[in-house]
C-alpha positions in Angstrom: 0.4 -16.1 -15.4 -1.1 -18.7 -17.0 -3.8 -16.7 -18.1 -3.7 -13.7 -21.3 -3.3 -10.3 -19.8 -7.4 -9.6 -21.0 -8.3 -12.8 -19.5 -6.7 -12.3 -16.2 -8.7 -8.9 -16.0 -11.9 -10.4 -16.5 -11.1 -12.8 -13.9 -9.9 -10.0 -11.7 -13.6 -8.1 -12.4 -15.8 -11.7 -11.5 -13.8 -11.7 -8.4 -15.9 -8.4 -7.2 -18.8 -9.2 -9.0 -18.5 -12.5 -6.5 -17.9 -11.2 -3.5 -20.6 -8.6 -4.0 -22.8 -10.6 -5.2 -22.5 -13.8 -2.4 -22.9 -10.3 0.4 -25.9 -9.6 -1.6 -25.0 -6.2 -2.7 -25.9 -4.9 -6.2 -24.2 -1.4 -7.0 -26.2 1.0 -9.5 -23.7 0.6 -12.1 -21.6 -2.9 -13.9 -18.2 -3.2 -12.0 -15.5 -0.7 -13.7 -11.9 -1.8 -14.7 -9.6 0.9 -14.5 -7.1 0.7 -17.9 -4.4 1.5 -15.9 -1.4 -0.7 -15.8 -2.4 -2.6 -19.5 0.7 -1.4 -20.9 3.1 -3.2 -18.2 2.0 -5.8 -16.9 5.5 -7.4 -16.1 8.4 -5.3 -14.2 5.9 -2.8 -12.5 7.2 -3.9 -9.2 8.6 -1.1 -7.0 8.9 -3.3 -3.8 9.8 -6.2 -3.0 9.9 -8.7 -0.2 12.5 -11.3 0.2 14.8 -13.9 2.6 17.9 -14.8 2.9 18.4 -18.4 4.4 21.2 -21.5 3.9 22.9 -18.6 1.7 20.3 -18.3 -0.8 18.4 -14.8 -1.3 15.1 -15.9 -2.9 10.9 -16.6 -2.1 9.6 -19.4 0.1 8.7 -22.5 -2.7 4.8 -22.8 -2.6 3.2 -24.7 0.6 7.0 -25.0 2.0 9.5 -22.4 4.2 12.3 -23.7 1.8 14.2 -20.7 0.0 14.3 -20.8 -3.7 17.1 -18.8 -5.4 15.8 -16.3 -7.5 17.8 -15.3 -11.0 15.2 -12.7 -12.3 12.0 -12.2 -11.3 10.0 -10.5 -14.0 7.6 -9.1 -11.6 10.3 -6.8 -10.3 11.3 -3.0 -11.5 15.2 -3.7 -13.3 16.6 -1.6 -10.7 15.0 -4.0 -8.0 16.4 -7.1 -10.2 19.2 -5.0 -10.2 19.4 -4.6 -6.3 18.8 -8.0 -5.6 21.7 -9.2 -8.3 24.0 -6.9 -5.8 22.6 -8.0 -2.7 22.6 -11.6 -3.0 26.5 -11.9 -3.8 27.5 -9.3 -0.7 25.7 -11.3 1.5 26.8 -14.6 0.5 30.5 -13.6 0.6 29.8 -11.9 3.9 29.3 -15.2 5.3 25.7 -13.9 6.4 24.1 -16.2 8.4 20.5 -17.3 7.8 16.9 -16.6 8.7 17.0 -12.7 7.4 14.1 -10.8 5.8 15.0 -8.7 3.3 12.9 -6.0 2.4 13.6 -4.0 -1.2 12.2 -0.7 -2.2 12.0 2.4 -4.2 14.1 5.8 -3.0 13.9 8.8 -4.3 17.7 8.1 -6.0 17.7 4.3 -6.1 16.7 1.1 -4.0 16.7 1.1 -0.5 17.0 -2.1 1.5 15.7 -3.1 5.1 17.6 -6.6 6.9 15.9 -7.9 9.9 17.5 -10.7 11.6 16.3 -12.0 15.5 19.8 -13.2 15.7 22.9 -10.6 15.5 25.1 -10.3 12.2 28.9 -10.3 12.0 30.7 -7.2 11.5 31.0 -8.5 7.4 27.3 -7.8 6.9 27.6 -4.3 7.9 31.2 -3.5 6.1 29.5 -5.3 3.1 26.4 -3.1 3.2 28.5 -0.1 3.7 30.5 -0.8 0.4 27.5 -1.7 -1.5 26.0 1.9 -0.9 29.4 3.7 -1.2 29.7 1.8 -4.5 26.5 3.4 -5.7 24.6 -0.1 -5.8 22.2 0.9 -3.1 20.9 4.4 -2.2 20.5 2.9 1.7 20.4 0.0 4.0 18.7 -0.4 7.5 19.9 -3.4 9.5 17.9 -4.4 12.1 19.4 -7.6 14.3 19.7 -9.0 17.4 16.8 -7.3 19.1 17.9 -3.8 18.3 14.8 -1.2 18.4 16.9 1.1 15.9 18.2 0.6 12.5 22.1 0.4 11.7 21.7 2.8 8.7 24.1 3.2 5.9 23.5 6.1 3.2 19.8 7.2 2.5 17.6 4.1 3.6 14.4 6.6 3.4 11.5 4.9 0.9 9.6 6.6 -1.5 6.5 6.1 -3.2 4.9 9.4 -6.0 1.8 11.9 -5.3 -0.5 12.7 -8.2 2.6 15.6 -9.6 5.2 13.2 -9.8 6.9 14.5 -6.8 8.4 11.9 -4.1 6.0 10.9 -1.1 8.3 9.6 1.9 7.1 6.0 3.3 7.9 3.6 5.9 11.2 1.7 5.2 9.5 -1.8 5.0 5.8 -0.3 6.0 3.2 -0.1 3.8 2.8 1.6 0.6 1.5 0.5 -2.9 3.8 -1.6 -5.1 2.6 -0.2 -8.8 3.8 3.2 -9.1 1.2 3.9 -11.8 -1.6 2.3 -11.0 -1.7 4.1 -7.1 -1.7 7.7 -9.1 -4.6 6.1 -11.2 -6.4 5.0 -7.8 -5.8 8.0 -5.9 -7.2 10.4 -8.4 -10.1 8.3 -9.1 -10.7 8.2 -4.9 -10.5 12.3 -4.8 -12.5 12.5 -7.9 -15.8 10.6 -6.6 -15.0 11.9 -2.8 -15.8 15.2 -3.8 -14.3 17.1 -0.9 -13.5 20.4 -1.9 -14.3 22.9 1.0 -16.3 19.3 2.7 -15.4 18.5 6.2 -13.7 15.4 5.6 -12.6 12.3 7.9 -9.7 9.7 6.5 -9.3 6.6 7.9 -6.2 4.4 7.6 -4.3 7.4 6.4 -0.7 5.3 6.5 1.8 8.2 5.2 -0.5 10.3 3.2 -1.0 8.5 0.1 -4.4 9.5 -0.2 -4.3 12.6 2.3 -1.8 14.2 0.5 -4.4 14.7 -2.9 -7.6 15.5 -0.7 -5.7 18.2 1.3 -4.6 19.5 -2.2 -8.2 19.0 -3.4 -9.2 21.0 -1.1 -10.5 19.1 1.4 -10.7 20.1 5.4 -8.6 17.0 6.2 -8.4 14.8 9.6 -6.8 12.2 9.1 -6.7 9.2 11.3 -3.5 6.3 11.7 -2.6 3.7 13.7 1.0 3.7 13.5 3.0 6.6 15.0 5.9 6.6 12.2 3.3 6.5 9.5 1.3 9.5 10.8 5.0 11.4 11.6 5.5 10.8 8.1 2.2 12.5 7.3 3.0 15.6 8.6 5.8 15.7 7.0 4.7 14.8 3.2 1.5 17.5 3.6 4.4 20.2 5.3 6.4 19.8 2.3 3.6 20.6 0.1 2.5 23.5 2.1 -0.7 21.6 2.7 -2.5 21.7 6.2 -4.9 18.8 7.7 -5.2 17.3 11.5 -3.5 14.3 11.8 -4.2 11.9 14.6 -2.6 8.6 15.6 -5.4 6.3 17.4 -7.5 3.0 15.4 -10.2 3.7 13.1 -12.8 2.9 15.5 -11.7 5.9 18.0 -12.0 8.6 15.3 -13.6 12.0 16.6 -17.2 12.0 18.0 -18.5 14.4 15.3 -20.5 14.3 11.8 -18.1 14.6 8.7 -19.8 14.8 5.0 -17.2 12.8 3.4 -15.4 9.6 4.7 -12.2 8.2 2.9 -10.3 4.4 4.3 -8.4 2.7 3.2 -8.2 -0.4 5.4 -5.9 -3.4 5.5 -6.8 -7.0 4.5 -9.0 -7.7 7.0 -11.4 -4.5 6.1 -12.9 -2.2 8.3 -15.4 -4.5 10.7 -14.8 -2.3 13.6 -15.4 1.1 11.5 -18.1 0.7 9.2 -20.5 0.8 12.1 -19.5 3.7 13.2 -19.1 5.4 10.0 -22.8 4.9 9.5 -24.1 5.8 12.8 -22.0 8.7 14.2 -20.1 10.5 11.2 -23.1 9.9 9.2 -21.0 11.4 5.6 -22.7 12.0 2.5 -20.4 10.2 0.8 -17.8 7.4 1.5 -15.1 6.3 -0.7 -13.5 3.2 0.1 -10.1 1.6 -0.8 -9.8 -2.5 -1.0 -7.6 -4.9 -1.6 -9.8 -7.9 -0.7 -13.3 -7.9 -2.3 -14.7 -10.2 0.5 -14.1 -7.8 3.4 -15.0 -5.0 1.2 -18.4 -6.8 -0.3 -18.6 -7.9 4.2 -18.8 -3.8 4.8 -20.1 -2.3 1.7 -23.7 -4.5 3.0 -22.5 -3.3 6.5 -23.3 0.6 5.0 -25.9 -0.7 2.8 -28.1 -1.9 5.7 -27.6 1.4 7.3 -28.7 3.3 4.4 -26.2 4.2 1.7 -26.2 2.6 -2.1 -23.4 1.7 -3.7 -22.6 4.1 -6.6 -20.2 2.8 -8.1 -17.4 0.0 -7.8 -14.0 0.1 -9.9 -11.3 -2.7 -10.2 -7.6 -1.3 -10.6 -4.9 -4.1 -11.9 -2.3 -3.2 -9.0 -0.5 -6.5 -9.4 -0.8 -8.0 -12.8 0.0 -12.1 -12.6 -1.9 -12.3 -9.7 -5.4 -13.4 -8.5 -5.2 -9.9 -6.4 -7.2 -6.2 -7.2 -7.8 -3.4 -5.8 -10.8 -1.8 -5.7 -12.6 1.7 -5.4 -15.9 1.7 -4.4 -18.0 5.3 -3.8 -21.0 4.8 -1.3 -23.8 7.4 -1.3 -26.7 8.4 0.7 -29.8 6.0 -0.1 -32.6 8.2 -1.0 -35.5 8.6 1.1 -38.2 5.4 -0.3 
């Protein structure tokens, strides 16, 4: 935060460059920076991630697991500074004990919360959570304590992230799903815009809920998608269903995907990348084109040479600011077949 909003893009843009350049990879055109997101980069937060210890509701204080009480963070949507505001009070007059993680997100009518606690909670936890939703404070809560393997739920505690139309797309309470609002709609249509896929047999790996399966299927696409966790692909199902949009969605890990040739690949891996793919990508499915979804440049740069030793160029690269104030991007990069030499 140091940094002017212009500087910390440029910074964000060498980061590629970096990681690209130290896996000796040299794409056909300059890195791209996406101008989405330049007109807010503060309070573009729809999630939030958060613990309640020693009756404090706040982040870890850098290099320590002490909880720091947190007033306003400017990071954070208002109706997730809101939320927090709420939440911090009911707990702390509910006598909550500590060592809670608090996850905060997005509904479709308001914030949804997730409490996970390895220990149990009084009864006042749950009678506070219960007024705070009847109050209209909270669309919905999910407790989860004391080794239950089902959530305590009060009101509507179902997340909710936005397709390309503006129209709700359901997500894991507490999974995964992107944290800028506008910057994913400015991601996913650039990924569906260089995948090409209309009418093209097309694989998707690390599918999660359909943020990106959800705009090929309506691109046209011939859709399998492939995801690791069961709730996610349930969740899927349901977000293509409600669309009236068809695809194959499979639960298995990216490196199990079917034994056949597909002309376009989409992934969008975790952290780590997508080591245990990439190979396989190249050598069985064999696409035409592969687009692929990063938030690390150093495990993407890792695989992009991966493909590029196994004959694909990279096309192009673009850089989207999902998480201004931050060293952090995400990145788009399109992979095509390297023609014959």
């Amino acid at each position: 935060m140091a940094l002017a909003p212009e500087a910390q893009r440029d910074a964000r843009r060498t980061l590629i460059e970096r990681a690209l350049t130290n896996a000796r990879v040299t794409p056909l055109q300059p890195v791209e920076l996406d101008p989405a997101g330049l007109e807010q980069d503060l309070g573009y937060r729809s999630r939030a991630r958060m613990r309640f210890e020693g009756g404090v509701l706040g982040y870890r204080a850098s290099g320590s697991r002490r909880v720091v009480p947190i007033a306003h963070c400017v990071v954070q949507s208002d109706a997730i500074a809101s939320a927090v505001t709420a939440l911090g009070a009911a707990l702390t007059a509910a006598a909550a004990p500590g060592g809670m993680d608090v996850h905060l997100g997005h509904g479709e009518r308001g914030v949804v919360v997730e409490l996970r606690s390895d220990g149990p909670l009084p009864p006042t936890v749950y009678a506070a959570m219960e007024r705070l939703v009847q109050h209209g404070a909270l669309q919905g809560v999910g407790i989860l304590a004391g080794g239950a393997t089902s959530h305590a739920v009060f009101g509507d505690p179902a997340e909710a992230a936005v397709d390309l139309t503006g129209q709700p797309l359901s997500v894991p309470l507490a999974g995964f799903s992107q944290a800028n609002p506008a910057v994913n709609q400015a991601l996913v249509a650039t990924a569906v815009l260089w995948a090409e896929a209309s009418g093209q047999d097309t694989l998707e790996l690390y599918s999660g809920s359909g943020n990106l399966s959800v705009a090929l299927a309506a691109s046209g696409a011939q859709l399998t998608a492939v995801e690791r966790d069961e709730a996610a692909s349930a969740l899927a199902m349901r977000n293509l269903a409600a669309r009236g949009l068809s695809a194959k969605v499979l639960t298995g890990n990216a490196a199990d995907s079917p034994s056949k040739r597909f002309s376009r690949v989409v992934l969008d891996p975790p952290r780590e990348g997508a080591e245990d793919a990439v190979g396989r990508i190249a050598r069985v499915h064999r696409p035409d084109r592969i687009v692929y979804v990063s938030c690390d440049p150093r495990t993407l740069a890792r695989d992009i040479a991966t493909l590029v030793h196994s004959g694909y160029q990279l096309a192009r690269v673009r850089g989207f600011d999902m998480f201004p104030q931050t060293p952090h991007v995400e990145t788009v990069a399109l992979l095509t077949r390297a023609a014959p030499t």
